[in-house]
N, C-alpha and C positions, 0 to 999 in steps of 0.2 A: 583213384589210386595211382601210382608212379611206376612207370614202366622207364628199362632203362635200355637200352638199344644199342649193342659193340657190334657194328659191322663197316668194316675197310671199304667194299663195293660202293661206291656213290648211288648208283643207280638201285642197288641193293632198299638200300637205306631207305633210297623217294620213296620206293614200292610201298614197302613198309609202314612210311610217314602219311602216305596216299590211303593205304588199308584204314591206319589206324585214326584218320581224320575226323570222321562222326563220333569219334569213340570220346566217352566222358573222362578220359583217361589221363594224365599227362607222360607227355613221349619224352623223356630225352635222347642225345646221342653224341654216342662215341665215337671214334675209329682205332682205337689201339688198345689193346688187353693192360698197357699199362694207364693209360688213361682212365679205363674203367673202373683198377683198384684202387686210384685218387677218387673219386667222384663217388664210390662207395663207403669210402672212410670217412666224407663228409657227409653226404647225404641220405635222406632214408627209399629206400626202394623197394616194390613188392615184389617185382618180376623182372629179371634181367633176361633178354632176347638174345643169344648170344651165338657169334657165327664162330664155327671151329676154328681157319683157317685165318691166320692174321698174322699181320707183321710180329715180328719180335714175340711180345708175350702170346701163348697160345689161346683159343677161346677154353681148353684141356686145361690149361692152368691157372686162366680166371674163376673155373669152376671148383678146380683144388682151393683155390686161395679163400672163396666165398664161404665150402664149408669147412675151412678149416679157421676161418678166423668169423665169420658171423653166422655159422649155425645150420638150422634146418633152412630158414627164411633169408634172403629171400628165394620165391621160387624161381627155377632156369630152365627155359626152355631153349633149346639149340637148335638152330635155324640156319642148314648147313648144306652143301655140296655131297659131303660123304655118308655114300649108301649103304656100305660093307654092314652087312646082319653083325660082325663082332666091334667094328666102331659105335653101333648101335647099343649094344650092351655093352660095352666099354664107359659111354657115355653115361647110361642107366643105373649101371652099379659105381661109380664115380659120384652119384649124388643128384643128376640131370631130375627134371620132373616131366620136360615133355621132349621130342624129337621131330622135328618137321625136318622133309629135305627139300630143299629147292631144287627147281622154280616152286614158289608155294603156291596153295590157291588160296586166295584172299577170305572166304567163307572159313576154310579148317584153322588158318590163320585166328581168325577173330573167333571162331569158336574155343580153341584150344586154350588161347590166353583170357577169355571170358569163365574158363572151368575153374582154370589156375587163380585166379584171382579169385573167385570164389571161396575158394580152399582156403586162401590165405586170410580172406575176411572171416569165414569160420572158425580159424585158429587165435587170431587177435580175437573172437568174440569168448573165446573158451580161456584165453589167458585174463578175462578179465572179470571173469566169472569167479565169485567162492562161493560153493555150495555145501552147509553144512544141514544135517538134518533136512528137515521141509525149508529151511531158509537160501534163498539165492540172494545173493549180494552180487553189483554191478558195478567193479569202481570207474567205468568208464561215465556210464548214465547217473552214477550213482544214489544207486535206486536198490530199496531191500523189499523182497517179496517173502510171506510168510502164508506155505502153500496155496504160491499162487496170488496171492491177494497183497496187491502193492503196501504198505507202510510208509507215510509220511514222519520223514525226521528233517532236522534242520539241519544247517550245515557243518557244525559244530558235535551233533547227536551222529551224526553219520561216520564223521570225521576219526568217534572213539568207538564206533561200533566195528568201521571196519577194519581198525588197525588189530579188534582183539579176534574178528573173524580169521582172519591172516593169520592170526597166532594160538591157536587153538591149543591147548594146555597147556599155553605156558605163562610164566606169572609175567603183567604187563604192570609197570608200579605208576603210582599217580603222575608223577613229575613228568614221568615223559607220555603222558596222556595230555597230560597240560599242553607241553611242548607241541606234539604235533596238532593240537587244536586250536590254542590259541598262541602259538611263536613265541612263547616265553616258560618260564617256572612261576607258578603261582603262589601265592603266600602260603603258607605252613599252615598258617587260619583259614584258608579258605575251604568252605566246602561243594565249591564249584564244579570240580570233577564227579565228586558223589552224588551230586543233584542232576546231574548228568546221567549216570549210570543209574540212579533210580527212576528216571525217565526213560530211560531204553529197558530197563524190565518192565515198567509196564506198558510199554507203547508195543514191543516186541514180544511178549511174554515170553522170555527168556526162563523154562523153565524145564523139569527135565520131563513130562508131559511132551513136551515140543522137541525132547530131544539133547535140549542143552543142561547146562547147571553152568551159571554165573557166580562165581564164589567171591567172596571178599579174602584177601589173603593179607592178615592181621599187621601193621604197620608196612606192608608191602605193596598192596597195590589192589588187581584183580584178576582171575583166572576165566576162561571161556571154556567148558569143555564139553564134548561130545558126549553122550548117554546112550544107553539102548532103551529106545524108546517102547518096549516091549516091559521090561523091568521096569522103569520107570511110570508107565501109567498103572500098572498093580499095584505101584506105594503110593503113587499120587494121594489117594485121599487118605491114606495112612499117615501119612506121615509130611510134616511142616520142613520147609526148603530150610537151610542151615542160615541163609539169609535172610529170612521172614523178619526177622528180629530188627535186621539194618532198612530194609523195606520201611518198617513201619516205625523209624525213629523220627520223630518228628524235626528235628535242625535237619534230614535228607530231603526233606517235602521241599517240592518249590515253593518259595515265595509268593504270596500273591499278586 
């Protein structure tokens, strides 16, 4: 992960570079709070180490700038001379996520940013996740589990599965399933998105048993939506999906 390092101190800095040497980490490093908001506008970083006390721009206002222009992430830890209990919480309620003061010790050091980093792989693993029903989609691995139990799709199947997980009731129309699948619009004849989607129902059983209801929505496209899966397995064998009918149309069947 990318660590990014604002501190003026030369000797400051070695310390730090020395601590952080075994670490599978990459270090950058700064010297000026404005240096740092260049260097953040271009590149991506998990954890900025950031000393208060700096020339011109403050580390106080590298830490404004960070959560006012790029969010919760990345995380800041402040690695600083001042001790004061109210610079302390000044820091904290400012948006800070940890507080060291120097001289640091090299152990709380690498423990504190091995916590933070944690956290923030936690957070990218959770933005990457959709979980609907017993289904987990991973668009990073991209990888669908159906309690629990992996599903093999190809990359094409994945492609339209997870764009309608992302969009849960809302109607997603053919053309732009095309698009994000295969980089174009497909011909008006084709029934290439449909053999797709009747492939994902039954490789997924996308059904409201499971939770879902995959609808076709008549010259528009398709719907994904969430069920209670309570009502839903009392009608189950009562009653035929409103899809059944397109399921088993034979021009949806794949090809041999």
């Amino acid at each position: 992960m990318n660590i990014l390092l604002v501190e003026d101190d030369p000797a400051q800095a070695a310390a730090v570079e020395r601590a952080m040497q075994h670490s599978v980490h990459k270090l950058s490093m700064v010297d000026r709070g404005e240096s740092a908001v260049r260097f953040l506008k271009t590149n991506e970083v998990d954890l900025v180490v950031l000393d208060w006390q700096l020339p011109g721009m403050t580390g106080f206002d590298v830490l404004h700038w960070i959560r006012g222009n790029l969010g919760a992430e990345p995380a800041v830890l402040f690695l600083t001379s001042r001790v004061l209990e109210v610079d302390i919480v000044q820091a904290l309620e400012a948006g800070a996520d940890e507080y060291i003061i120097k001289p640091f010790r090299t152990a709380e050091l690498l423990a504190r940013v091995g916590s933070l980093l944690r956290r923030v792989k936690r957070n990218e693993k959770n933005e990457n996740t959709i979980a609907v029903g017993p289904y987990i989609l991973d668009t990073a691995q991209r990888s669908i589990s159906l309690d629990g139990k992996a599903v093999e799709l190809t990359a094409k199947e994945f492609d339209v599965v997870a764009y309608l997980f992302a969009n849960v009731g809302r109607v997603v129309s053919r053309d732009l399933l095309a698009k994000l699948a295969w980089g174009r619009e497909l011909d008006s004849t084709s029934r290439t998105v449909d053999t797709h989607i009747y492939r994902l129902r039954r490789k997924l059983s996308l059904r409201p048993e499971n939770g879902v209801r995959l609808s076709t929505v008549y010259t528009h496209g398709y719907r994904l939506d969430e069920v209670a899966q309570t009502h839903a397995k009392m009608g189950a064998s009562a009653h035929a999906e409103p899809d059944d009918h397109v399921m088993q149309d034979p021009q949806l069947m794949p090809s041999p």
